[in-house]
C-alpha positions, 0 to 999 in steps of 0.5 A, spaced: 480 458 517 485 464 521 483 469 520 487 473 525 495 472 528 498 474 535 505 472 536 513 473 536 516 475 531 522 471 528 524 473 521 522 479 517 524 477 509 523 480 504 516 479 502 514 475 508 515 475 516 515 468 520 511 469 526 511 463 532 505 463 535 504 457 540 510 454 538 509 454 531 512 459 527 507 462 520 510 465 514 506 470 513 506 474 507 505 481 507 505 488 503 511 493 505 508 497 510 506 491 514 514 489 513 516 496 516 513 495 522 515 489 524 521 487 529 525 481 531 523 479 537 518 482 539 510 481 539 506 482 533 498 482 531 496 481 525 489 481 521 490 474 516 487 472 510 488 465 509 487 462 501 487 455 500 490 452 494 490 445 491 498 446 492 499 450 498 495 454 504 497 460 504 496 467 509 497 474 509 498 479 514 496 485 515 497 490 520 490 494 520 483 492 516 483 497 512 489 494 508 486 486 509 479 490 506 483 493 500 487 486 499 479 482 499 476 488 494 482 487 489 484 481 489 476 479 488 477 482 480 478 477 476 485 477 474 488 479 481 492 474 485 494 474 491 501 477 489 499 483 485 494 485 490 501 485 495 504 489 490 500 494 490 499 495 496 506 495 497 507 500 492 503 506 495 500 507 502 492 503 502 489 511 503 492 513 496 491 506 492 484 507 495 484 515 492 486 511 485 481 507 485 475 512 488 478 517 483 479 512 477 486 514 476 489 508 471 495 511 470 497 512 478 495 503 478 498 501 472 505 505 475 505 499 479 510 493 478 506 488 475 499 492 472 497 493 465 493 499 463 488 493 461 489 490 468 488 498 471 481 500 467 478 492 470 479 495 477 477 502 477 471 499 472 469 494 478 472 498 484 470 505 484 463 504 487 465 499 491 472 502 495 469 505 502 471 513 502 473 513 509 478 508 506 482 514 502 483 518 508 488 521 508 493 521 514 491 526 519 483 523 518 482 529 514 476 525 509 477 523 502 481 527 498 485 525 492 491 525 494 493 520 489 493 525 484 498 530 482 500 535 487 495 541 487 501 546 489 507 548 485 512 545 490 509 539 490 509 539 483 516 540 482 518 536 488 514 529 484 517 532 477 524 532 480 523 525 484 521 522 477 526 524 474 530 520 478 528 514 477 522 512 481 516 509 481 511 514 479 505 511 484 510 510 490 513 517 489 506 521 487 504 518 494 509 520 498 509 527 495 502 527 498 502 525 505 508 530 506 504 535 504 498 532 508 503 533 514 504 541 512 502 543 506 506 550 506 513 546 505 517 548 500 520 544 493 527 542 495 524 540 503 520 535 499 525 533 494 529 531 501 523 528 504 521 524 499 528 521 498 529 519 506 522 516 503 523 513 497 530 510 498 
């Protein structure tokens, strides 16, 4: 089994990358954040969890074990494939889908593309006691918090509140809103707001 991938990068799509390692070229297939720091041409490494099917053997790649460690705990709930697993992973950065999950956040999970609010309750009844805490760190190391929740400050909630009235996903927004107030907390409405779409779009 591969478990582990060093290689160039020959292709990034939209789902998936294809890396050539030994003279093989893999496709991988990977959650966004993964997506976003590969380049053409240059060398990458990644954590794999290889699935084998009746009908096809398939690799997922990740760029650190956090993520590979949240794909094997979701998609150990019955009902969750490999590919919702990526599209949760996709939606939101792994420290807010782990805050989701840790602080039984149904409504932040079932934003996701793909998940109902049955889908939701199953994982946060099968995984809120499982998920690591050091896994909802948010971006500074600052220890579990609850970033997935709704933004505490008052520009925070403006700036969530003004980014959904635009059209976007409530997960990937609320997770945004987050991290930027995690890098400076004293932002105002309309820096978020500007932030946020630079993020989003």
């Amino acid at each position: 089994m591969i478990a582990y991938l060093k290689g160039t990068v020959r292709e990034v799509r939209e789902a998936s990358a294809v890396v050539v390692a030994g003279g093989v070229g893999y496709e991988v297939h990977c959650p966004a954040s993964t997506l976003g720091k590969l380049v053409v041409g240059e060398e990458a490494e990644l954590n794999i969890r290889h699935v084998v099917r009746e009908d096809a053997q398939l690799l997922f790649g990740f760029s650190d074990a956090d993520s590979l460690r949240l794909f094997d705990l979701l998609t150990g709930v019955s009902g969750v494939g490999p590919k919702l697993g990526l599209a949760l992973l996709s939606a939101m950065p792994p420290s807010a889908l782990a805050q989701g999950l840790l602080a039984g956040d149904v409504k932040l999970l079932s934003s996701v593309s793909g998940v109902g609010k049955k889908t939701a309750e199953r994982l946060v009844l099968e995984l809120q006691n499982k998920v690591p805490e050091h896994l909802a760190a948010g971006p500074a190391g600052g220890g579990a918090g609850r970033a997935a929740a709704p933004p505490a400050s008052a520009a925070g909630r403006d700036a969530t509140e003004a980014l959904l009235a635009l059209g976007f996903r409530e997960a990937q927004v609320r997770a945004v809103v987050a991290e930027l107030l995690a890098a400076d907390p004293t932002q105002s409405a309309d820096a978020l707001i500007r932030k946020g779409l630079g993020r989003l779009r």
